[in-house]
C-alpha positions as CSV (number, residue, x, y, z in Angstrom):
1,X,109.4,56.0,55.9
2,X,110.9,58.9,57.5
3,X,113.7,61.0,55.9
4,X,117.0,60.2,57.8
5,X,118.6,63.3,56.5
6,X,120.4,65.5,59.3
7,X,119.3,69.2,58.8
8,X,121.8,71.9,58.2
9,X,120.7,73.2,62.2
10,X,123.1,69.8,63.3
11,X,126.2,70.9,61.4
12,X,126.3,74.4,63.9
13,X,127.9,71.2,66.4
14,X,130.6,69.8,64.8
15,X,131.2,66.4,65.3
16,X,134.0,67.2,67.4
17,X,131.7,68.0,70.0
18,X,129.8,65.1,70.0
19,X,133.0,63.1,70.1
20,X,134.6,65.0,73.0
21,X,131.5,64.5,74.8
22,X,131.3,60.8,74.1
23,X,135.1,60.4,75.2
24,X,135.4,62.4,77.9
25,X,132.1,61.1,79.5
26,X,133.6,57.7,78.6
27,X,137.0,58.5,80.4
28,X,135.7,59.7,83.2
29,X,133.4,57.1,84.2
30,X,136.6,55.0,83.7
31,X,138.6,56.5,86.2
32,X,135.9,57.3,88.9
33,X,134.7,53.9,88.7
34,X,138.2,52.8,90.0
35,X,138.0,55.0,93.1
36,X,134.2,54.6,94.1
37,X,134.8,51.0,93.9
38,X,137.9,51.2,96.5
39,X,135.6,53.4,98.2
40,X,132.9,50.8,98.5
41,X,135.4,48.3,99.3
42,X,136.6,50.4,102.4
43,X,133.3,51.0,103.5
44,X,131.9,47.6,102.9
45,X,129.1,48.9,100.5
46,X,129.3,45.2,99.0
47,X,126.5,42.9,97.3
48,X,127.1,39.5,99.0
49,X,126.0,36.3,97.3
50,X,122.9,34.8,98.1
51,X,119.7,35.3,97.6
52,X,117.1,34.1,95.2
53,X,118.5,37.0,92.1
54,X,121.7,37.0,93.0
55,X,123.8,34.4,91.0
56,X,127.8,35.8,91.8
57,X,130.1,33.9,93.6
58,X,132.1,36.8,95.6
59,X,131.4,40.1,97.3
60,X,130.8,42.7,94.5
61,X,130.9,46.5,95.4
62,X,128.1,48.3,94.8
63,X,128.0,52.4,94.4
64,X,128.6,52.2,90.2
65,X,125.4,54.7,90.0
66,X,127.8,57.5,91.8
67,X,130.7,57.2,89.2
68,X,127.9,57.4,86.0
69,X,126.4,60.0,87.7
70,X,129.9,62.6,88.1
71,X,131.2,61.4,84.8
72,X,127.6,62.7,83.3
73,X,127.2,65.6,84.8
74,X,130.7,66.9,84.8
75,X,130.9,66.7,80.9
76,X,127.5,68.2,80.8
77,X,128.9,71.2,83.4
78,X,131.7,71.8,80.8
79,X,129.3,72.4,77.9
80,X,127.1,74.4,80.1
81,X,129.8,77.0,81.5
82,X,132.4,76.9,78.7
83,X,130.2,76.5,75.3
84,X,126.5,77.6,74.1
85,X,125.5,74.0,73.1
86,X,123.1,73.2,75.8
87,X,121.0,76.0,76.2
88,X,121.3,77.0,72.6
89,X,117.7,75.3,71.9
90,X,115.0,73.5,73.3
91,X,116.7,72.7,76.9
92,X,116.2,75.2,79.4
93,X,118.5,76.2,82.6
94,X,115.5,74.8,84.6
95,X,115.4,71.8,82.6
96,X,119.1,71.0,83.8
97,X,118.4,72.3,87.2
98,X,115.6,69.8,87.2
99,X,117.2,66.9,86.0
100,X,120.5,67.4,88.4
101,X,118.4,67.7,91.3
102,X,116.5,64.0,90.5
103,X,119.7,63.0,89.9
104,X,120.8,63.8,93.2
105,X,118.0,62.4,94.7
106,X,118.3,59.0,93.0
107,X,122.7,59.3,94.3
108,X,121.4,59.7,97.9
109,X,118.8,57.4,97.8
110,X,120.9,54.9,96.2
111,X,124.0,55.3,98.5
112,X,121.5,54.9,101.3
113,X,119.8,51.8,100.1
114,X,123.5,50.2,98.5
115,X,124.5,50.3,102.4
116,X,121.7,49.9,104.6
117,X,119.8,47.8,102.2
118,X,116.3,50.0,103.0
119,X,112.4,49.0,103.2
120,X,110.7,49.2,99.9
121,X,108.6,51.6,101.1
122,X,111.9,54.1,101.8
123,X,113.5,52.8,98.4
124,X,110.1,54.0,96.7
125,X,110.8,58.1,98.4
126,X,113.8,59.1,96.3
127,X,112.4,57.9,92.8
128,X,109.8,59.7,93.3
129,X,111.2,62.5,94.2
130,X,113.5,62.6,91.2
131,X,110.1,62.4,89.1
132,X,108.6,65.3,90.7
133,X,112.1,67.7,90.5
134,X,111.5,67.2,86.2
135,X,107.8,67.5,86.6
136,X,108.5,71.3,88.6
137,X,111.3,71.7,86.5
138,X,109.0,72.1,83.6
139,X,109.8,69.2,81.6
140,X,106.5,67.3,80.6
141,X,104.6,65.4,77.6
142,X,102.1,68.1,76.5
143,X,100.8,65.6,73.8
144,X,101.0,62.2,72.3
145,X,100.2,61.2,68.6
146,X,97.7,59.1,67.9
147,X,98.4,55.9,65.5
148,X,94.8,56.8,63.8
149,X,95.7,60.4,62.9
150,X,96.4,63.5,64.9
151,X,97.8,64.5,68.5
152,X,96.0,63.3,71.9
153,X,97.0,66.7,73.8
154,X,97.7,66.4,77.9
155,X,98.4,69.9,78.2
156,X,94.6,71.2,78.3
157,X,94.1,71.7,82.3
158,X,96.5,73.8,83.6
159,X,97.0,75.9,87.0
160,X,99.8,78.2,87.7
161,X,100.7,77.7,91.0
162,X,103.3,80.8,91.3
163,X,105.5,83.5,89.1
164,X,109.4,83.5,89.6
165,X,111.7,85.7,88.2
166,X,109.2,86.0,85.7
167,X,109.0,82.4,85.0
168,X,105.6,80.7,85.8
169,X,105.1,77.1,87.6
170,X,101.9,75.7,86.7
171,X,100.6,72.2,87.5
172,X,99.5,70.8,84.3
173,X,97.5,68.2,85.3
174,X,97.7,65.2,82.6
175,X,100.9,66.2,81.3
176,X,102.2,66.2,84.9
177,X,100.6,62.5,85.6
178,X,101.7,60.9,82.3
179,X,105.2,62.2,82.8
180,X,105.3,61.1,86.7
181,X,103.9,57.4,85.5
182,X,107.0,57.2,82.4
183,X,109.7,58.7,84.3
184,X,108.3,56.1,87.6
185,X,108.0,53.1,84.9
186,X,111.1,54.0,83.2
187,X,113.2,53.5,86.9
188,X,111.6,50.3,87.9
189,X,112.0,48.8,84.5
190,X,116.0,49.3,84.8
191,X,115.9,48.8,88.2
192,X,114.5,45.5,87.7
193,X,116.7,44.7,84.8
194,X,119.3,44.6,86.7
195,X,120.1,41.1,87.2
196,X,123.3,40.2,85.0
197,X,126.8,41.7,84.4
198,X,126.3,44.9,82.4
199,X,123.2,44.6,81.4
200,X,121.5,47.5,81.9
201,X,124.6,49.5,81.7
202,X,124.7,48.0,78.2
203,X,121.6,48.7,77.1
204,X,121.6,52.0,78.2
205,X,124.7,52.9,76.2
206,X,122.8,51.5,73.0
207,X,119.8,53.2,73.9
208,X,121.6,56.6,74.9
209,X,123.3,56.3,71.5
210,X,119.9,56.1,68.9
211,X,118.0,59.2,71.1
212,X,121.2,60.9,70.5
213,X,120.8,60.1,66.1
214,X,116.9,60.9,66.6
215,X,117.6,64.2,68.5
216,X,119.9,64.8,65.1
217,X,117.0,64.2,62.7
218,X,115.6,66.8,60.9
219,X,112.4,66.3,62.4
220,X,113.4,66.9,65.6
221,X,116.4,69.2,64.8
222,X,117.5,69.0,68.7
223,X,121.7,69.0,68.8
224,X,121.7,70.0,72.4
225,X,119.5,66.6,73.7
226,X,122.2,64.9,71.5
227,X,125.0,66.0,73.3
228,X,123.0,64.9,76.5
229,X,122.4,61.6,74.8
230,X,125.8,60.8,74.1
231,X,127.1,62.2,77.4
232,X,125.4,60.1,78.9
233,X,126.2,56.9,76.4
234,X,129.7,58.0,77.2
235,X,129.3,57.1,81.0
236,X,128.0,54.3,80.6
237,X,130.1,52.9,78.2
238,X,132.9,53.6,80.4
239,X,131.5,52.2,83.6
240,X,131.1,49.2,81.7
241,X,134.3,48.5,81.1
242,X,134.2,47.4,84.7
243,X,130.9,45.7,85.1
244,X,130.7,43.4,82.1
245,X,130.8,40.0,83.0
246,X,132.6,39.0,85.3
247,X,131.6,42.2,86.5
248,X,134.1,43.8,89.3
249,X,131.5,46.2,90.3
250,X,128.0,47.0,90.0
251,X,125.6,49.8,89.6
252,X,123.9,49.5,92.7
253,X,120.5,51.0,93.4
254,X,121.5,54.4,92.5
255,X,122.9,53.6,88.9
256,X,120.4,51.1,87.9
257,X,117.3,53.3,88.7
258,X,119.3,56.6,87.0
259,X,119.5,54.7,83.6
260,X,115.5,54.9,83.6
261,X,115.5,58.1,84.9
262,X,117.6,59.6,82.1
263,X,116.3,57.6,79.2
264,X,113.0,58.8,80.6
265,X,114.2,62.3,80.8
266,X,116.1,62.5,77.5
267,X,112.8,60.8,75.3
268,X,111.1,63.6,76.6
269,X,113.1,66.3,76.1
270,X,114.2,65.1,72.5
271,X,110.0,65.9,71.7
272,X,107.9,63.5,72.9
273,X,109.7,60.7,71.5
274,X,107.8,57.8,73.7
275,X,106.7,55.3,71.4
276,X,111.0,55.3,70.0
277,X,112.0,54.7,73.8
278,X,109.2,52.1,74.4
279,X,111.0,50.4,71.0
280,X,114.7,50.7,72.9
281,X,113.4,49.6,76.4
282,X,110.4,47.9,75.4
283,X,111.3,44.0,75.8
284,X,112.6,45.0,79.3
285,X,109.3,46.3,79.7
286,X,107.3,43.9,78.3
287,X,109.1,41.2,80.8
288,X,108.3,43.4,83.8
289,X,104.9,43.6,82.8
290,X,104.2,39.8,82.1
291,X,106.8,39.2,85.7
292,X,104.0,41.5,87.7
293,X,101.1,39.4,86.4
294,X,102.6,36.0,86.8
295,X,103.1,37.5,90.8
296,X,100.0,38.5,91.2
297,X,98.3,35.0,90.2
298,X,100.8,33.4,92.4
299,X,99.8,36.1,95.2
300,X,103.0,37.0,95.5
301,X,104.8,41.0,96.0
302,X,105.0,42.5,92.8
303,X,108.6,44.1,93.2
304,X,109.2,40.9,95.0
305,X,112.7,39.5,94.0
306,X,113.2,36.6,92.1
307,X,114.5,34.5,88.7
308,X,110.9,34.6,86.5
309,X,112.6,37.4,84.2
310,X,113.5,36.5,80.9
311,X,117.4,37.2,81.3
312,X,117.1,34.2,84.4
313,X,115.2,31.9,81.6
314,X,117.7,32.6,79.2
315,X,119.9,31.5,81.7
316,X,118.2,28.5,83.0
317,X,117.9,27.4,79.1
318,X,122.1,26.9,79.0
319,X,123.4,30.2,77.3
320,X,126.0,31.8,79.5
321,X,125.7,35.4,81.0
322,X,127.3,36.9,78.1
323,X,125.6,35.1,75.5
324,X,122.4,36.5,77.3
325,X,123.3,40.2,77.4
326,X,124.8,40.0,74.0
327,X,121.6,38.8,73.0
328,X,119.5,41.4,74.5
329,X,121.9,44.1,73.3
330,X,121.4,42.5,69.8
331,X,117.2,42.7,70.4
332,X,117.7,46.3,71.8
333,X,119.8,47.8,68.8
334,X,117.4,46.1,66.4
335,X,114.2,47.5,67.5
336,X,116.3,50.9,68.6
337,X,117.6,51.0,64.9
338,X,114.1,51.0,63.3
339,X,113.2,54.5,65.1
340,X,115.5,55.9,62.7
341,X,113.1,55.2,59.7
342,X,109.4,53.9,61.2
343,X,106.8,56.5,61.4
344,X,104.4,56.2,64.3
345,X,101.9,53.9,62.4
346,X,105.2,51.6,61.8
347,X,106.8,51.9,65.4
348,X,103.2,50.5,66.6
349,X,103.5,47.5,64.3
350,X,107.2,47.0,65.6
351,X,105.8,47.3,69.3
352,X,103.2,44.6,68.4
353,X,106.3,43.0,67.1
354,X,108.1,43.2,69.6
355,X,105.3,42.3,72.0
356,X,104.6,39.3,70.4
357,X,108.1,38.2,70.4
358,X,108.5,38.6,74.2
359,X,105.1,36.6,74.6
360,X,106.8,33.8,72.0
361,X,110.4,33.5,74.3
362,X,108.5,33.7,77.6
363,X,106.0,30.5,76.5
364,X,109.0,28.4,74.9
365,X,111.2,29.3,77.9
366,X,108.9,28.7,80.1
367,X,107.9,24.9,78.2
368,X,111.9,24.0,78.1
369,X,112.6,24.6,81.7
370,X,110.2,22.8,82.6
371,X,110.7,20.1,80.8
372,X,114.2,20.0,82.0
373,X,113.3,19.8,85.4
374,X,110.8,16.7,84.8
C-alpha cells in the first residue's frame, strides 16, 4: 500500500492557505448564488416541470454553473496575482489561461442553452471547445501505467505546429486524443448525472476534496493542484447550500458540464491521476455507460433524456431524494478514500469492484421495479 505521508514540499503552504481557499471559495459561491438566481428569476432562465427527467414540482432557476464558475476563479485570481502558490510548481500560466478559457466556453454555452434550451448538436460546440483550449493550453496525458508493469506512453508522435514567445505548440497526437475523449467523457458523465437535488454538486465537492489530499501526497508532491482542488471544493460546497434538496436553484447546463470539466482538468494536472478519478466518478460512469447500451438495444438517442439511471431506480425503489444522494455521496467517498492507499494494481481491483457493484444494483433494481409494476 502506498505511503500516505505528506512530504516536507506540502508544509511550504500552510494550512492556512488551504483553508482560506476552501472558505473563501465557499463564501463566495454563497453569495453569488443569491444574485444569479434573482437574475435568472428576472430573466426567466427557469427549469419548468415536466418532462420525462424532470421530477420538481415548481419553476427552478437555472444559471448555478455562473456563480461556481466566479467563486472559482476569483479565489484562484487572488492566489495568482497576490501569492506564488499557483505557479510555484507544476501548473503553468498557460495551463490557467487554458483552463479559464474552457471555462468560459462552457459559461457561454451554458447561459445560452439554460435560456434558449439549444439543439444537441449546438449544446455539443462549447464542450468541445473547452476540451480543445486545455489540449492547446498544453495540458495532456503523456502516459498511462499499465496494471501489468510499466508506463503505456501517448506522448511518442508529436508535431510542433508553431513557437511563441519561445514557447512551442505541438500536436501530440495520442496524448491530444486521449485527453480530448476524458475531458469530453468527464462533461457528459456530470452532465448526465444531473438529475437530483445536489447531486452532482455534491459529489463534486467530495471528489474536489480527495484530488486535493492526493495532489498533497508525497508521490505526487503537487500543493498548487491542491489549492485548485479545494478552490474548487469550496464552490461547490457553497452553491450547495442552495441546491440541496429541495433545491432553490440548479446548476443548469453550464455548472453541471464544468464539474466534469474541472475534475477532468484537475486529475490531469495532479500527474496523470486517471485511474483515482475513474474511482471518484466511476459509478456515475459506469451508469452512463450501461444507460447508452440499454438505448441502443431499444434504438433509442443515446443522450436521449429519460429515468433508466440508477439515481431514477433508486428512486422508483422508495428511498427519497436525499436518501439517494446521500447514498451516492456515501459510494463516492468510499471508493474516493481508497486512492489514498491503493496502488494501481489495487485501484483496478476496486474498479472491478466497483463495476461489479453497479452491474449488481442495476439487475436488482431493475427485478424490483418491475415487479412492482406487475
Amino acid at each position: 500500500m502506498k505511503s500516505c505521508n505528506f512530504s516536507l514540499l506540502t508544509f511550504h503552504f500552510s494550512l492556512y492557505m488551504y483553508f482560506l481557499a476552501f472558505i473563501a471559495a465557499f463564501l463566495l459561491a454563497v453569495f453569488f448564488t443569491y444574485f444569479v438566481r434573482k437574475i435568472a428569476f428576472r430573466f426567466n432562465v427557469v427549469d419548468t416541470p415536466g418532462g420525462e427527467r424532470k421530477i420538481h414540482k415548481k419553476p427552478i432557476p437555472l444559471l448555478g454553473g455562473l456563480a461556481i464558475f466566479l467563486s472559482f476563479f476569483l479565489v484562484l485570481g487572488f492566489f495568482l496575482f497576490f501569492t506564488d502558490k499557483i505557479l510555484a510548481g507544476q501548473i503553468l500560466a498557460k495551463h490557467f489561461l487554458g483552463i479559464f478559457i474552457g471555462g468560459v466556453f462552457l459559461m457561454i454555452g451554458g447561459v445560452l442553452d439554460d435560456k434558449y434550451n439549444l439543439r444537441a448538436r449546438w449544446q455539443l460546440v462549447w464542450p468541445i471547445l473547452a476540451a480543445i483550449a486545455v489540449i492547446v493550453s498544453g495540458i495532456g496525458v503523456n502516459y498511462v501505467t499499465n496494471p501489468f508493469g510499466g508506463l503505456v506512453q501517448l506522448d511518442s508522435l508529436k508535431f510542433v505546429l508553431f513557437n511563441f514567445d519561445g514557447v512551442p505548440y505541438k500536436i501530440t497526437l495520442l496524448s491530444d486524443v486521449f485527453t480530448f475523449l476524458w475531458l469530453m467523457g468527464m462533461m457528459y458523465t456530470t452532465k448526465l448525472l444531473d438529475g437530483l437535488d445536489g447531486l452532482v454538486s455534491g459529489v463534486t465537492t467530495i471528489g474536489a476534496v480527495i484530488i486535493c489530499f492526493v495532489s498533497l501526497m508525497s508521490e505526487v508532491s503537487q500543493p498548487e493542484t491542491a489549492i485548485l482542488a479545494i478552490a474548487l471544493a469550496g464552490a461547490f460546497a457553497g452553491f450547495l447550500i442552495w441546491n440541496f434538496n429541495p433545491a432553490k436553484i440548479f446548476l443548469g447546463e453550464s455548472g453541471s458540464i464544468f464539474a466534469g470539466f474541472m475534475l477532468g482538468s484537475l486529475s490531469i494536472i495532479a500527474g496523470g491521476k486517471i485511474a483515482t478519478t475513474l474511482l471518484i466518478m466511476g459509478l456515475p460512469i459506469i451508469d452512463v455507460l450501461i444507460v447508452i447500451i440499454q438505448r441502443l438495444f431499444k434504438s433509442k438517442k443515446i443522450f436521449a433524456a429519460d429515468k433508466r439511471h440508477l439515481h431514477f431506480r433508486l428512486l422508483e425503489a422508495g428511498l427519497t431524494q436525499r436518501q439517494v444522494v446521500l447514498v451516492l455521496y456515501g459510494i463516492t467517498f468510499i471508493f474516493g478514500i481508497s486512492t489514498l492507499v491503493l496502488k494501481t494494481e489495487g485501484k483496478i481491483f476496486a474498479l472491478g469492484a466497483l463495476f461489479l457493484l453497479a452491474i449488481v444494483l442495476t439487475v436488482v433494481l431493475l427485478k424490483r421495479n418491475k415487479e412492482g409494476l406487475e
